[in-house]
C-alpha positions as CSV (number, residue, x, y, z in Angstrom):
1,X,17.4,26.4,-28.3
2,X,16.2,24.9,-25.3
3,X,18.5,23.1,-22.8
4,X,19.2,19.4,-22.8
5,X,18.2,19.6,-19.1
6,X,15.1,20.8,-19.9
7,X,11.8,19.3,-18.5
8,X,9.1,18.0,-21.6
9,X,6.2,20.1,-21.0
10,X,3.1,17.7,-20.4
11,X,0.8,17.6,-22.5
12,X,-3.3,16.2,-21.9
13,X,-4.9,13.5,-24.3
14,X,-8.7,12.8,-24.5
15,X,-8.7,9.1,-23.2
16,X,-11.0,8.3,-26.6
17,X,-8.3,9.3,-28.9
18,X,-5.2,7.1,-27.6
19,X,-5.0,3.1,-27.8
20,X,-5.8,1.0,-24.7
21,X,-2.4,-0.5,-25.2
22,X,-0.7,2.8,-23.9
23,X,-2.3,2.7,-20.9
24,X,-1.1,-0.9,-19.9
25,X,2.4,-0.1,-18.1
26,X,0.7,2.7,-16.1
27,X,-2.3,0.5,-14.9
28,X,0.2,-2.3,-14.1
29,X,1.9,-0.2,-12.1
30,X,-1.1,1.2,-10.2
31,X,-2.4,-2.7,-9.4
32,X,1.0,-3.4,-7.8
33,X,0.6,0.0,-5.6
34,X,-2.7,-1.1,-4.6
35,X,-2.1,-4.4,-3.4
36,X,1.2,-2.7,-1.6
37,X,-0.7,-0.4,0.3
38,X,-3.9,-2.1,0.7
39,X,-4.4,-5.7,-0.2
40,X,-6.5,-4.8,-3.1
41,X,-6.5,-6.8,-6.0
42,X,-7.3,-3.6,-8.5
43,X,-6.9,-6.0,-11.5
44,X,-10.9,-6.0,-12.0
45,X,-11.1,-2.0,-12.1
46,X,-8.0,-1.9,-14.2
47,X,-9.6,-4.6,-16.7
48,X,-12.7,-2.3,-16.6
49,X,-11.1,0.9,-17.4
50,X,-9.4,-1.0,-20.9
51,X,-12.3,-2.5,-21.9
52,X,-14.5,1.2,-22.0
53,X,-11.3,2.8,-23.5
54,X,-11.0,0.2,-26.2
55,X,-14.8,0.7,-27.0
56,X,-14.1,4.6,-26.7
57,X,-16.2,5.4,-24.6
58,X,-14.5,6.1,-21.4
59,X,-14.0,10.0,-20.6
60,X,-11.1,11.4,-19.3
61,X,-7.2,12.5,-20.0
62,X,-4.2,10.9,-20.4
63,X,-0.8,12.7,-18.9
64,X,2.2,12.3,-21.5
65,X,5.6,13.2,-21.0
66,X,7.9,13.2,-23.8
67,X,5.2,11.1,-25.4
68,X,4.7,8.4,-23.1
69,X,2.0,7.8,-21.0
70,X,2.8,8.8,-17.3
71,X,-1.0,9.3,-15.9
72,X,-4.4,9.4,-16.5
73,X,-8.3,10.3,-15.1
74,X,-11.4,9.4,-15.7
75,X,-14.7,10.0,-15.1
76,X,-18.4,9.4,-15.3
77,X,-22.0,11.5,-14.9
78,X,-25.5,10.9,-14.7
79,X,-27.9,12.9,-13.7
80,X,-26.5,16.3,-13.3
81,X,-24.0,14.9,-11.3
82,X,-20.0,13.3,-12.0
83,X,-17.8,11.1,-10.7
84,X,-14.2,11.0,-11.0
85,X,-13.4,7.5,-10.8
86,X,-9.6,7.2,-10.6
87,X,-6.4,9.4,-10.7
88,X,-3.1,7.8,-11.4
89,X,0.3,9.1,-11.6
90,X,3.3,7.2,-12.5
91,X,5.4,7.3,-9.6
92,X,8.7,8.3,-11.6
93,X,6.3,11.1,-13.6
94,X,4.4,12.0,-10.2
95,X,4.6,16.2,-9.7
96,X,1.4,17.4,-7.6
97,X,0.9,19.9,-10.7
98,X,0.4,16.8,-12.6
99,X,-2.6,15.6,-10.8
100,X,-3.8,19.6,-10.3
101,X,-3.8,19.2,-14.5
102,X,-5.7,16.1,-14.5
103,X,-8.6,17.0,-11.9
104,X,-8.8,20.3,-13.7
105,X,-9.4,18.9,-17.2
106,X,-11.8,16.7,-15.8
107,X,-14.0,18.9,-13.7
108,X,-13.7,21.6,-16.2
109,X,-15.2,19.1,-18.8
110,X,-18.3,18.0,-16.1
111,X,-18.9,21.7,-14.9
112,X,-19.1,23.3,-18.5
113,X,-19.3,20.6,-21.7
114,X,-21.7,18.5,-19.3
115,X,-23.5,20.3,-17.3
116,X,-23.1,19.0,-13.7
117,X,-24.3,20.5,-10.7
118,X,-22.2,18.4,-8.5
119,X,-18.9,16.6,-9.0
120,X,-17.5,13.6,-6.2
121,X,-14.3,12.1,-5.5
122,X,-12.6,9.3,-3.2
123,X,-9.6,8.4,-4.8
124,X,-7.7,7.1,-2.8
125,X,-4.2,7.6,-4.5
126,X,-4.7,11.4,-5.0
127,X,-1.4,13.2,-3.4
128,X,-2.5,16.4,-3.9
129,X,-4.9,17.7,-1.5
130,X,-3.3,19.6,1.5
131,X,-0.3,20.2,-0.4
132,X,-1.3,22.8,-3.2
133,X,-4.4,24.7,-4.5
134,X,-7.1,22.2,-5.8
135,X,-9.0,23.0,-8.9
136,X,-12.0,25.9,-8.2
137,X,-11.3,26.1,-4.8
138,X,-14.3,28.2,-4.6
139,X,-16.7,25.7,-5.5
140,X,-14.8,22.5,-2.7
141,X,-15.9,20.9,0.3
142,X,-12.9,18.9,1.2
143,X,-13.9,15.4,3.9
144,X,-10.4,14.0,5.3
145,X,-11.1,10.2,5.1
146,X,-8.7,7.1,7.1
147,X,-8.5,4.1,5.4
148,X,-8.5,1.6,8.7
149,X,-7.4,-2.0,8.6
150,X,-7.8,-4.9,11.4
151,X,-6.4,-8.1,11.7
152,X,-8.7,-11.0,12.0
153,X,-6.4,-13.4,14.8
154,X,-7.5,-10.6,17.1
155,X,-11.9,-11.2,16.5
156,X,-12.5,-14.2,19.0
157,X,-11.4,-11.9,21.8
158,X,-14.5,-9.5,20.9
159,X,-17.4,-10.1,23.7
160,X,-20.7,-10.4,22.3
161,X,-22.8,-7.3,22.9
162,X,-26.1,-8.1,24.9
163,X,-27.9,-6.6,22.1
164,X,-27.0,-9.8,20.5
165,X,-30.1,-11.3,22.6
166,X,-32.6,-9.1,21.8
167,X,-32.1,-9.0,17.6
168,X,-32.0,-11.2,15.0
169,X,-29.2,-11.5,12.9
170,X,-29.4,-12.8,9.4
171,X,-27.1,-13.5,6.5
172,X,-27.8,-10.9,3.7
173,X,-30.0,-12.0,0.7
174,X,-31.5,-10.7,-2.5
175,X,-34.9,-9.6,-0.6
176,X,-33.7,-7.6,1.8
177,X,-32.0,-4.7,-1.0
178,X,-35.3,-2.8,-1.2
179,X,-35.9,-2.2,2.8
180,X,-31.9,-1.9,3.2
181,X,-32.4,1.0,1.2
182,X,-34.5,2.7,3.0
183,X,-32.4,2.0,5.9
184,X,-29.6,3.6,4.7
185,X,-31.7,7.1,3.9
186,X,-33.1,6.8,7.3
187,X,-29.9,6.0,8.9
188,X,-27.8,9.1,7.1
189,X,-30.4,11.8,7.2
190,X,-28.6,15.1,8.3
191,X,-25.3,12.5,8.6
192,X,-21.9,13.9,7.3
193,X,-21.4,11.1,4.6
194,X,-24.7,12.5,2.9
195,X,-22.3,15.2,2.0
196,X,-20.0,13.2,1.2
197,X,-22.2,10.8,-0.8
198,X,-25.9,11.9,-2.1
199,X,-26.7,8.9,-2.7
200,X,-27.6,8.3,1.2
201,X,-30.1,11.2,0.8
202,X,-32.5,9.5,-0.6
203,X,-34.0,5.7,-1.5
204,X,-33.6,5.6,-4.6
205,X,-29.8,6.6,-4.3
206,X,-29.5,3.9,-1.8
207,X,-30.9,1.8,-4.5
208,X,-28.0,2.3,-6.8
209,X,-25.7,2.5,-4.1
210,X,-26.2,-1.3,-3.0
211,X,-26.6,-1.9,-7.0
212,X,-23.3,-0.7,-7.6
213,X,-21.5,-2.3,-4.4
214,X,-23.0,-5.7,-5.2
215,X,-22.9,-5.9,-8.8
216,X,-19.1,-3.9,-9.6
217,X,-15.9,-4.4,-8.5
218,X,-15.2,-0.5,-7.3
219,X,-15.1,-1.7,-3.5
220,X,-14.2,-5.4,-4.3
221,X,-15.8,-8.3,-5.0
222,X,-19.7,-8.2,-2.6
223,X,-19.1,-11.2,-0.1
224,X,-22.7,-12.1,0.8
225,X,-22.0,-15.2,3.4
226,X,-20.4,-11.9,5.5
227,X,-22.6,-9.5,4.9
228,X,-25.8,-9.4,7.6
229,X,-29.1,-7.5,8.5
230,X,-29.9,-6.9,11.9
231,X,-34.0,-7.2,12.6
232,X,-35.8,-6.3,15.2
233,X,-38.2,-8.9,15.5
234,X,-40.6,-7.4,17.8
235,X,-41.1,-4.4,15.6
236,X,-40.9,-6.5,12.5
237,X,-38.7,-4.6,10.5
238,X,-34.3,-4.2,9.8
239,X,-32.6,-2.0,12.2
240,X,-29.1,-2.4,11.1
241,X,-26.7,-3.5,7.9
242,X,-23.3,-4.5,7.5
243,X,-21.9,-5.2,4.1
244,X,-18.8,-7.1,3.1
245,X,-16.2,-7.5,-0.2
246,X,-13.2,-9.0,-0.8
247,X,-10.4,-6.8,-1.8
248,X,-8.0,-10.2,-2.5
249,X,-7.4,-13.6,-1.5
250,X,-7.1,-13.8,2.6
251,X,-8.2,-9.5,2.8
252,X,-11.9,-8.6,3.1
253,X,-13.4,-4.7,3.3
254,X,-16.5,-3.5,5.7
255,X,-18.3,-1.3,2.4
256,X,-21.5,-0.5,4.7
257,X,-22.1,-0.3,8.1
258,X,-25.4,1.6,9.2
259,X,-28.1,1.3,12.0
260,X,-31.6,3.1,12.4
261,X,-31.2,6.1,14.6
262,X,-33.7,5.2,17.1
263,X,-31.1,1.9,17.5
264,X,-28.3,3.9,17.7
265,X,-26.0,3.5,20.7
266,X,-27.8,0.3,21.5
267,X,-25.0,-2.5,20.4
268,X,-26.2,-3.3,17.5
269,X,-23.4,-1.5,15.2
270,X,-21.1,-3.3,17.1
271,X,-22.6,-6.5,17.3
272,X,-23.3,-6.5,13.3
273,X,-19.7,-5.9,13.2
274,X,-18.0,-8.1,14.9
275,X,-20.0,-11.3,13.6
276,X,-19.4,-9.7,10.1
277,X,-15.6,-10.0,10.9
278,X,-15.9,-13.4,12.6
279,X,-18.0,-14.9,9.3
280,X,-14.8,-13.7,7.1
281,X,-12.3,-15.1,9.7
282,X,-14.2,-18.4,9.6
283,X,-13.8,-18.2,5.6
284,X,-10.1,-18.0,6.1
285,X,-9.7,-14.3,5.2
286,X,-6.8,-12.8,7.6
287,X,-7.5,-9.0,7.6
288,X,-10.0,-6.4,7.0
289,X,-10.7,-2.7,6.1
290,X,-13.0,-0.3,6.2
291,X,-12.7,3.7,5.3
292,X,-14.6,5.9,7.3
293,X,-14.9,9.7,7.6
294,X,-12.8,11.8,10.0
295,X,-15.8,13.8,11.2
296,X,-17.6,10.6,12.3
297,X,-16.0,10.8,15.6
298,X,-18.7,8.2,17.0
299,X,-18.0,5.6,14.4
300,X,-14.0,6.1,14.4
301,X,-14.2,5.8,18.2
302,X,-15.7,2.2,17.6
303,X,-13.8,1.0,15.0
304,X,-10.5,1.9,17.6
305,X,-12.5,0.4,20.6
306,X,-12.7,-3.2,17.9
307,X,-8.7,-2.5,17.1
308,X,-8.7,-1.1,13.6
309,X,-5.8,1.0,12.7
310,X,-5.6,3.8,10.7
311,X,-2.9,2.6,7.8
312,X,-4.0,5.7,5.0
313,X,-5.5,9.1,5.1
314,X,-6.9,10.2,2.1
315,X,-9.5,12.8,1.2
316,X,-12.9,12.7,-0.4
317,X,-13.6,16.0,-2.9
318,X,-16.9,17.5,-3.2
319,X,-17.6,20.2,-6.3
320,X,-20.8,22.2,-5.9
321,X,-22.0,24.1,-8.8
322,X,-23.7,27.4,-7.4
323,X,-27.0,27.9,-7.3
């Protein structure tokens, strides 16, 4: 007979075969951590994940223990490639062999019942990395990320950048999506977040980049009157973007920052991001983020320089499937 001291074993549940109900302590709980940590109102995510797992058609696990629900993943492919979307563990259920399960079940289920060549990953809860042996080790590329946050009292000190003089600066509309993707696949050819992300390697994945960060609420709600294009008006075409959200009332996120290579080291990353931080200051936002990875020394270095503080390290995941 086992001992009363015994630990339940955990056991994995498809995510289509429990009710949305039993998930609603657990996302609760991971909407308070959010806001704790980052200002983040995760209440639209969390109202997205219920509605796809009522329907039953979200994929992923749920983590019980002694039959209640203490975690879940989930996930999402297209195109030969996956996404997991978010990993949560109850923090009075958390064990790192807990999320090891999770990410397991779920990249087991891309890699062989879908067929994915290559999985992705930026959650930024996850524990796990650094501390124990991450699911097919063989097949991970592993991108330390900071989370970075600045408060906005500090923006009026910023000088202007005399690049501000020789480009026009515009508030971000509609029309300028299609050539802003192709600025983005310019800007991150050969860059280290096209490993992170491969949807900078090309236009078209630039396209559904900016259709995902302006249309869904996975890096806040798009802020257009802070979000700008930079454009050279002598060469007639956009140099630079810089893309805002809101996270919560008074917080607001940089989710894109680029600038055409040719332009870079001129200003204009700067410039684009302090009047992107000065537009959400003058909307009566208070603070900022941005995440950024570590290997971009040249853009950590600037963010610093501005006075962003690193506030969370986390860890992007890449899965390749050989070749």
């Amino acid at each position: 007979m086992a001992a009363a001291t015994d630990q339940p074993a955990p056991k994995l549940v498809s995510l289509r075969q429990v009710l949305p109900a039993s998930l609603d302590d657990l996302l609760e709980e991971e909407i308070a951590e959010w806001m704790a940590r980052f200002q983040w109102d995760f209440r639209p995510s969390a109202s997205l994940v219920r509605r796809y797992a009522g329907a039953g058609s979200l994929y992923g696990y749920v983590l019980q223990l002694a039959g209640q629900t203490a975690g879940y993943v989930y996930y999402v492919y297209e195109d030969r490639k996956g996404l997991i979307g978010d990993l949560y563990i109850r923090k009075d259920s958390y064990a790192p062999a807990h999320e090891v399960s999770l990410l397991r079940a779920a990249v087991e289920d891309l890699f062989e019942a879908f067929g994915v060549l290559r999985i992705e990953s930026q959650v930024l809860l996850l524990k796990a990395p650094g501390r124990c042996v991450l699911p097919f080790p063989e097949r991970l590329s592993i991108y330390p990320r900071l989370f970075m946050t600045y408060e906005l009292g500090r923006v009026q000190r910023l000088p202007p950048h005399p690049s501000a003089r020789k480009t026009l600066v515009l508030t971000w509309g509609p029309q300028h999506q299609e050539e802003a993707a192709r600025l983005i696949a310019a800007a991150y050819a050969r860059h280290i977040d096209s490993q992170v992300n491969d949807q900078y390697r090309s236009v078209s994945g630039a396209r559904r980049f900016l259709h995902n960060i302006v249309q869904y609420p996975g890096c806040g709600s798009f802020f257009p009157a802070a979000s700008l294009v930079a454009w050279d008006s002598l060469a007639g075409r956009m140099c630079g973007i810089c893309l805002a959200s809101t996270l919560s009332p008074g917080t607001g996120h940089i989710t894109q920052i680029c600038v055409l290579p040719e332009y870079q080291g001129t200003g204009i990353g700067y410039e684009l991001l302090r009047r992107c931080l000065l537009a959400l200051q003058e909307s009566r936002y208070t603070r900022a983020s941005l995440t950024v990875t570590v290997a971009n020394e040249h853009a950590v270095r600037l963010y610093q320089r501005i006075g962003f503080q690193v506030s969370h390290e986390f860890a992007a995941l890449v899965w390749e499937q050989p070749q």
